[in-house]
DSSP file (Angstrom, degrees, kcal/mol; ACC not computed):
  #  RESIDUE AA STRUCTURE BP1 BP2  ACC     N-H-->O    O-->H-N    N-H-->O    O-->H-N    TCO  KAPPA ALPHA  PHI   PSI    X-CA   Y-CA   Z-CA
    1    1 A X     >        0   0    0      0, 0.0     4,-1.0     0, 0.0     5,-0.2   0.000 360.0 360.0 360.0 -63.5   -4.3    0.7   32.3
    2    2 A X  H >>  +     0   0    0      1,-0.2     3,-3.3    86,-0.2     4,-2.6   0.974 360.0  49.7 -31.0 -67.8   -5.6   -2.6   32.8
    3    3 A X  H 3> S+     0   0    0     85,-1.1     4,-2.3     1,-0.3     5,-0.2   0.917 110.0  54.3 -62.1 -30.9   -8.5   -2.4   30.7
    4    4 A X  H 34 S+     0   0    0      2,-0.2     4,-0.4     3,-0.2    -1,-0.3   0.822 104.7  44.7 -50.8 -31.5   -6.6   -1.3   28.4
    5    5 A X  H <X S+     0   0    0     -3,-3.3     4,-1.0    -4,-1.0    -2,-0.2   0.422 120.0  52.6-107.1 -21.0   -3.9   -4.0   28.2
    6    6 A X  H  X S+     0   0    0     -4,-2.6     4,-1.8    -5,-0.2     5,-0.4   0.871 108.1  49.3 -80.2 -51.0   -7.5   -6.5   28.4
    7    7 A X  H  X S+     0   0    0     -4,-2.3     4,-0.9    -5,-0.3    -2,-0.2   0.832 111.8  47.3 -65.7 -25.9   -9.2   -4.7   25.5
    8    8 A X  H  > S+     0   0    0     -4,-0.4     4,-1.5    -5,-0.2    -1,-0.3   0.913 104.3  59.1 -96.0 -11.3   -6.1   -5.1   23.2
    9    9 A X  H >X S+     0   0    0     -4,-1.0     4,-2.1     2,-0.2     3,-0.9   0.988 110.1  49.9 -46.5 -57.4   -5.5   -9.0   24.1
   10   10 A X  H 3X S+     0   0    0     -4,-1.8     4,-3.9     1,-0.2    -1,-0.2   0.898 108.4  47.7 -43.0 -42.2   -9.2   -9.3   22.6
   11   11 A X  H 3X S+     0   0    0     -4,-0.9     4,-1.6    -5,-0.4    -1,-0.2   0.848 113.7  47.5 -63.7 -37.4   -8.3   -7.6   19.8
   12   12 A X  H XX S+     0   0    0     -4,-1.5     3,-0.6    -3,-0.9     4,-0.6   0.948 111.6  54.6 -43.1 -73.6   -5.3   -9.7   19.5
   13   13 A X  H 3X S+     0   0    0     -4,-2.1     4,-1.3     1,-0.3     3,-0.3   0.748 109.3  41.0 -75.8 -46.8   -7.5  -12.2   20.0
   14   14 A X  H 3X S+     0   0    0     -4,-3.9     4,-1.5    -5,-0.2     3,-0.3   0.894 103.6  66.0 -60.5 -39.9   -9.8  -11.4   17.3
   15   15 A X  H <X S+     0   0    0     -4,-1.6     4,-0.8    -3,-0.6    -2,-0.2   0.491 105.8  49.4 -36.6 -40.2   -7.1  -10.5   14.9
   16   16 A X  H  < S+     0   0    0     -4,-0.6     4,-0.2    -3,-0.3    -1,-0.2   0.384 106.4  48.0-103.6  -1.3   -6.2  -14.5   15.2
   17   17 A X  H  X S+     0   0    0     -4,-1.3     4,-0.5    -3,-0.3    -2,-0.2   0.667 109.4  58.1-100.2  -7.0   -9.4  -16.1   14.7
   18   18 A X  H >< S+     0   0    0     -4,-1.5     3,-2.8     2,-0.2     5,-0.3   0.998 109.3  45.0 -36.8 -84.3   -9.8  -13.8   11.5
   19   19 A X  G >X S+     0   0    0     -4,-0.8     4,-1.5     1,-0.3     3,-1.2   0.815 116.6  47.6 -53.0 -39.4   -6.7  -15.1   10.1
   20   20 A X  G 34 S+     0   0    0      1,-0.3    -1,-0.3    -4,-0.2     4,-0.2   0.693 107.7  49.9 -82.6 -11.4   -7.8  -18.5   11.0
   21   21 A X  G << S+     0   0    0     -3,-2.8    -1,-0.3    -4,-0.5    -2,-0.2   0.174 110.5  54.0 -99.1   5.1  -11.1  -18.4    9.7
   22   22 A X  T <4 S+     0   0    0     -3,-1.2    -2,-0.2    -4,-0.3     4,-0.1   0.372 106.5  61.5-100.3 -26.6   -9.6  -17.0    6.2
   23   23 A X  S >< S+     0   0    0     -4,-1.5     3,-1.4    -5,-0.3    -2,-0.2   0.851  81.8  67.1 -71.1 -35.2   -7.6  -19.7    6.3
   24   24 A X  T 3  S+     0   0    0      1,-0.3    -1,-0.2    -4,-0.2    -2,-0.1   0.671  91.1  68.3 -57.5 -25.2   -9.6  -22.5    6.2
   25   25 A X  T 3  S+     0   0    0      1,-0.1     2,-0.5     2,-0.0    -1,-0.3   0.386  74.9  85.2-104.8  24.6  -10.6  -21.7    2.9
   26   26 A X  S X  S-     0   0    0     -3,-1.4     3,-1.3    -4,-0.1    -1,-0.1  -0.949  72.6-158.9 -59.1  88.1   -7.2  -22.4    1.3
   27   27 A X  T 3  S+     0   0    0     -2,-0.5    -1,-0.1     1,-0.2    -2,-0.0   0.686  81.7  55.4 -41.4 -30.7   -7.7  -26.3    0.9
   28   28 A X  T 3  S+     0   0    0      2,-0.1    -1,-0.2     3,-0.0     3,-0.0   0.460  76.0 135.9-108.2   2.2   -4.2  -27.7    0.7
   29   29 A X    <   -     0   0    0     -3,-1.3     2,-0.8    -6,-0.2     3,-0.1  -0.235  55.1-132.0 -33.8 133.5   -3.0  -26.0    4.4
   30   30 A X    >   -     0   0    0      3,-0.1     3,-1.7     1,-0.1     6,-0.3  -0.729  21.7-165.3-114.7  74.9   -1.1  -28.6    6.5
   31   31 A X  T 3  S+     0   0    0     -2,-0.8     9,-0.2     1,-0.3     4,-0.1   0.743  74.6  57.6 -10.2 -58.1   -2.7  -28.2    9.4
   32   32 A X  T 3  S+     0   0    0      5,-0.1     2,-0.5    -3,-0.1    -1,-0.3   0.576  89.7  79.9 -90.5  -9.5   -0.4  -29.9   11.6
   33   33 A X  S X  S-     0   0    0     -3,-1.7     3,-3.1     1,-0.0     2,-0.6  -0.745  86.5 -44.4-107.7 169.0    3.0  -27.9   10.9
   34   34 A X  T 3  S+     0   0    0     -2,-0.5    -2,-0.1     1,-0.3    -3,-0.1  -0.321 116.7   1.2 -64.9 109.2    4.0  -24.5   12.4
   35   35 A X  T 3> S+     0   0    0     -2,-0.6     4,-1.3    -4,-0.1    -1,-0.3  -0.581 124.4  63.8-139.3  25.8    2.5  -21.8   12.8
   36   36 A X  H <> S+     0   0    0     -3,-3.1     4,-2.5    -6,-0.3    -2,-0.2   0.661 109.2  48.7 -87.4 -15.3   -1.1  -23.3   11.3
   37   37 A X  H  > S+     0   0    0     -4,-0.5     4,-2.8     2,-0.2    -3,-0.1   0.858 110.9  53.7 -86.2 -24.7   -0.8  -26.0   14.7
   38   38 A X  H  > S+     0   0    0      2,-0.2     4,-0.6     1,-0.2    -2,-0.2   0.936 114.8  38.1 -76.1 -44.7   -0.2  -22.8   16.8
   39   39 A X  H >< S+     0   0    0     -4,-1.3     3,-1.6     2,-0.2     5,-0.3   0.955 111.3  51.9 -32.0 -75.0   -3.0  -21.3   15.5
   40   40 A X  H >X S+     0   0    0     -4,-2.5     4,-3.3     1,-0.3     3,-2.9   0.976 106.5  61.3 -35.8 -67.3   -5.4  -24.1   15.4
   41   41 A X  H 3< S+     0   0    0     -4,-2.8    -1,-0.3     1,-0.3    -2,-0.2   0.570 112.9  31.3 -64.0   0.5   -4.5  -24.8   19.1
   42   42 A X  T << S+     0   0    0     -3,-1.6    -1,-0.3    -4,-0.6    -2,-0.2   0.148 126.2  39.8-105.8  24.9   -5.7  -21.3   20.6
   43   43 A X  T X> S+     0   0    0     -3,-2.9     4,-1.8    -4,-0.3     3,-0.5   0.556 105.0  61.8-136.7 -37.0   -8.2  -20.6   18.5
   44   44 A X  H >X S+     0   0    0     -4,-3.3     4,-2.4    -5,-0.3     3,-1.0   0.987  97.7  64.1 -50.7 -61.9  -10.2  -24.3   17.9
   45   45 A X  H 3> S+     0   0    0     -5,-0.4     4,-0.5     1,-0.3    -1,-0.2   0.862 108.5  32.1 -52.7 -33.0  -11.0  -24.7   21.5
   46   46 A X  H X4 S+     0   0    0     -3,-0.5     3,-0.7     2,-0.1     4,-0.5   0.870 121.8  47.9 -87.8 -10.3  -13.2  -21.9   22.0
   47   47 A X  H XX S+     0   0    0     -4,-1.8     3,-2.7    -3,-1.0     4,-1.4   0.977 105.5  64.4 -79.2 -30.5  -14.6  -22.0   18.4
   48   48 A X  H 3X S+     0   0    0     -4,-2.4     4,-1.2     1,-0.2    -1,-0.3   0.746  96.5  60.9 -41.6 -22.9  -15.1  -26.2   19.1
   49   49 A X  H << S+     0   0    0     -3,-0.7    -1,-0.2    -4,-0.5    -2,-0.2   0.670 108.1  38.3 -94.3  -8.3  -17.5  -25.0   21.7
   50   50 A X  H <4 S+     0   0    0     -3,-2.7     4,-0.4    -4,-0.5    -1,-0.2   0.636 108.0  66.0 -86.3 -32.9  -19.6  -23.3   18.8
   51   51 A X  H >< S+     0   0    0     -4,-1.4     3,-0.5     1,-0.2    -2,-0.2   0.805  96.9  56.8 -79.0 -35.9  -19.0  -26.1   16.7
   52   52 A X  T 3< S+     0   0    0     -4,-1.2    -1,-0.2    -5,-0.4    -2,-0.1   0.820 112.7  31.6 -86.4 -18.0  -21.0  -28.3   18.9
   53   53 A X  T 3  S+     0   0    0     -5,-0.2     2,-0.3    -4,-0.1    -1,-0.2   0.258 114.6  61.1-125.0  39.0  -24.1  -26.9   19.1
   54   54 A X  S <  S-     0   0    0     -3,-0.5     2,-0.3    -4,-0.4     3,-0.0  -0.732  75.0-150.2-155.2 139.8  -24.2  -25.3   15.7
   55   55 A X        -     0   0    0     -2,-0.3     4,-0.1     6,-0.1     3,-0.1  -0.877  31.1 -91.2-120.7 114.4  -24.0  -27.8   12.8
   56   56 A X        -     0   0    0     -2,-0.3     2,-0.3     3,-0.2     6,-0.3   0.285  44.9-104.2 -27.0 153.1  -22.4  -26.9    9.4
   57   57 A X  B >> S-A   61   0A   0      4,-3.5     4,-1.9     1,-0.1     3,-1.6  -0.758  99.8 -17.2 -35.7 111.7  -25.1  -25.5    6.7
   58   58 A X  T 34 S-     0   0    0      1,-0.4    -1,-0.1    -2,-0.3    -2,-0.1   0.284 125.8 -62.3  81.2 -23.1  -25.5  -28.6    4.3
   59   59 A X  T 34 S+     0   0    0      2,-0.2    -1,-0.4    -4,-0.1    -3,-0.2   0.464 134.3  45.2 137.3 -21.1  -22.5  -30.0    5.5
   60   60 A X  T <4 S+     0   0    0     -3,-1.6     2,-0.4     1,-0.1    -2,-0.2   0.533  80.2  85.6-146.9  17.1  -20.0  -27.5    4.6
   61   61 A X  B  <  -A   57   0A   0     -4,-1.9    -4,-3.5    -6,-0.1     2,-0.3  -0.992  62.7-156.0-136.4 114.6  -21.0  -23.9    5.4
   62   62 A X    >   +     0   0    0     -2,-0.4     3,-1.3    -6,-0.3     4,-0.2  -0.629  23.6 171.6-115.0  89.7  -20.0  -23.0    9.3
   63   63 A X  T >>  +     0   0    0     -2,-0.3     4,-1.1     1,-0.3     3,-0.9   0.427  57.2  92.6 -38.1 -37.5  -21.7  -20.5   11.0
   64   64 A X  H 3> S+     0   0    0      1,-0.2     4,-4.2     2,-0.2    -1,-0.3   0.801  78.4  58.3 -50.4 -30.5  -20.3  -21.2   14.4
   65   65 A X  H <> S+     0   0    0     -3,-1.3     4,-2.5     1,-0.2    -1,-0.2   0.964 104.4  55.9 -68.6 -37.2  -17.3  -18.8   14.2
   66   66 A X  H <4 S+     0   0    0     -3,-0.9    -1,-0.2     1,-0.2    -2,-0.2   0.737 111.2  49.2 -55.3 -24.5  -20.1  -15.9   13.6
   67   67 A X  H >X S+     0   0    0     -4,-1.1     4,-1.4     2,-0.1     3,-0.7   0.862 101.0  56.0 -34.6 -79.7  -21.3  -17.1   16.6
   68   68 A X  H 3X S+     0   0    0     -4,-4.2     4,-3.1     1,-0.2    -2,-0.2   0.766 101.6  58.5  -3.7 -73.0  -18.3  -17.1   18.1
   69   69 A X  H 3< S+     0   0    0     -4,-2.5     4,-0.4     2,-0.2    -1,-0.2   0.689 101.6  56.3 -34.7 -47.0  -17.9  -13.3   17.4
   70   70 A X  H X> S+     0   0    0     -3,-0.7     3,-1.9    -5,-0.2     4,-1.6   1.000 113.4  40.8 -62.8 -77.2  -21.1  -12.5   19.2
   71   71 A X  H 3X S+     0   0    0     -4,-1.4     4,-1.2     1,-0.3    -2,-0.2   0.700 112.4  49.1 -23.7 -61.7  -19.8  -14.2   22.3
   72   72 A X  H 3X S+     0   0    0     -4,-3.1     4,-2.5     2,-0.3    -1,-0.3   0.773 111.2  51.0 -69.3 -29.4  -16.5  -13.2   22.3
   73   73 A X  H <> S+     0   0    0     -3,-1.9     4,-1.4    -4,-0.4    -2,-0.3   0.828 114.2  48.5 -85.1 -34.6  -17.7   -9.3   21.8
   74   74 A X  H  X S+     0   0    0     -4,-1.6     4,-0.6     2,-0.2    -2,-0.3   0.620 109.4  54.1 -91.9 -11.4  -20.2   -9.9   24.9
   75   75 A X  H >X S+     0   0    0     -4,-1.2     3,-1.9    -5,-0.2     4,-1.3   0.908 108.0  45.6 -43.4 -76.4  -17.5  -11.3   26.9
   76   76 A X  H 3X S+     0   0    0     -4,-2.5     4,-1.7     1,-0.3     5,-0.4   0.824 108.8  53.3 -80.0 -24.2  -15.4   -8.6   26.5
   77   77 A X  H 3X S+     0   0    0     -4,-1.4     4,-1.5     2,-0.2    -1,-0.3   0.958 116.3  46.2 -56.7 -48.7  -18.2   -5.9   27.2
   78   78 A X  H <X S+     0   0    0     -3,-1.9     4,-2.2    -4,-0.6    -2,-0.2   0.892 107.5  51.1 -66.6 -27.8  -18.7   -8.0   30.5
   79   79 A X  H  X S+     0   0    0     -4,-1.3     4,-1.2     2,-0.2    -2,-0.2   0.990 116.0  46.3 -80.4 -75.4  -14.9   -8.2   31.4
   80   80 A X  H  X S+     0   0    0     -4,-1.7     4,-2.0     1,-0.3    -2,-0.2   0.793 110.8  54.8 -28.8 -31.0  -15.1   -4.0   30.8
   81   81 A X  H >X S+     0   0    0     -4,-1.5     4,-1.3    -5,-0.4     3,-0.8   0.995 110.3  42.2 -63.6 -73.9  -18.0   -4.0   32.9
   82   82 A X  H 3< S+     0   0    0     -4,-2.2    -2,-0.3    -5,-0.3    -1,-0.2   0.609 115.3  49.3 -33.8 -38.2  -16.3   -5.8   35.6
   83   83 A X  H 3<>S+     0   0    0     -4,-1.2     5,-3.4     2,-0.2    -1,-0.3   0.679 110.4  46.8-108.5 -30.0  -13.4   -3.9   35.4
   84   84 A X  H <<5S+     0   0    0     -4,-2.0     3,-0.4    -3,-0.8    -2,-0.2   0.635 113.0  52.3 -77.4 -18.2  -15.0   -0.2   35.3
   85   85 A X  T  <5S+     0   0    0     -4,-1.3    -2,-0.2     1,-0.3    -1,-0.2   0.693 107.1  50.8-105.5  -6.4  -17.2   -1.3   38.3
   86   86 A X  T   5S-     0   0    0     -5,-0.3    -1,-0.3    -4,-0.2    -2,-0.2   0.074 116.6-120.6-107.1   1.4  -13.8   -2.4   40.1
   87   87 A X  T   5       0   0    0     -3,-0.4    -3,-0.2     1,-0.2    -2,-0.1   0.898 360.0 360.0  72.4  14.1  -12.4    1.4   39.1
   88   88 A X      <       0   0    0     -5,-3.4   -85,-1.1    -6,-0.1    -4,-0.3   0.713 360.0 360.0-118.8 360.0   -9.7   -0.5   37.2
């Protein structure tokens, strides 16, 4: 039941940095009203953490969210891990 209710918040959770990474490539997005600021604020902070040790391609092609992906997909294998070896 748990892991269950973990495995769809990731999914959730994937589901909104999709959308947010499709988004960026509509230039004229206003960033700062709602629901692109609600976005931005749960989804920048973990991708900023990609962002910093990854540096665009050229300048303008960013890899870090594919990064991201990886992470997030090995997180949630570990969280499962954790959670079958705790029977829940």
């Amino acid at each position: 039941m748990i892991s269950r209710f973990i495995n769809q918040l990731f999914y959730f959770y994937y589901l909104i940095l999709i959308i947010r990474i499709f988004l960026t490539w509509i230039p004229n997005i206003d960033w700062d009203s709602q629901p692109f600021n609600f976005l931005r604020s749960i989804t920048d902070p973990f991708l900023n953490i990609f962002r910093g040790v990854i540096p665009p391609i050229g300048g303008m092609l960013d890899i870090s969210p594919i990064i991201a992906f990886f992470a997030l997909q090995f997180l949630q294998i570990g969280v499962n891990w954790l959670l079958a070896a705790f029977g829940l």
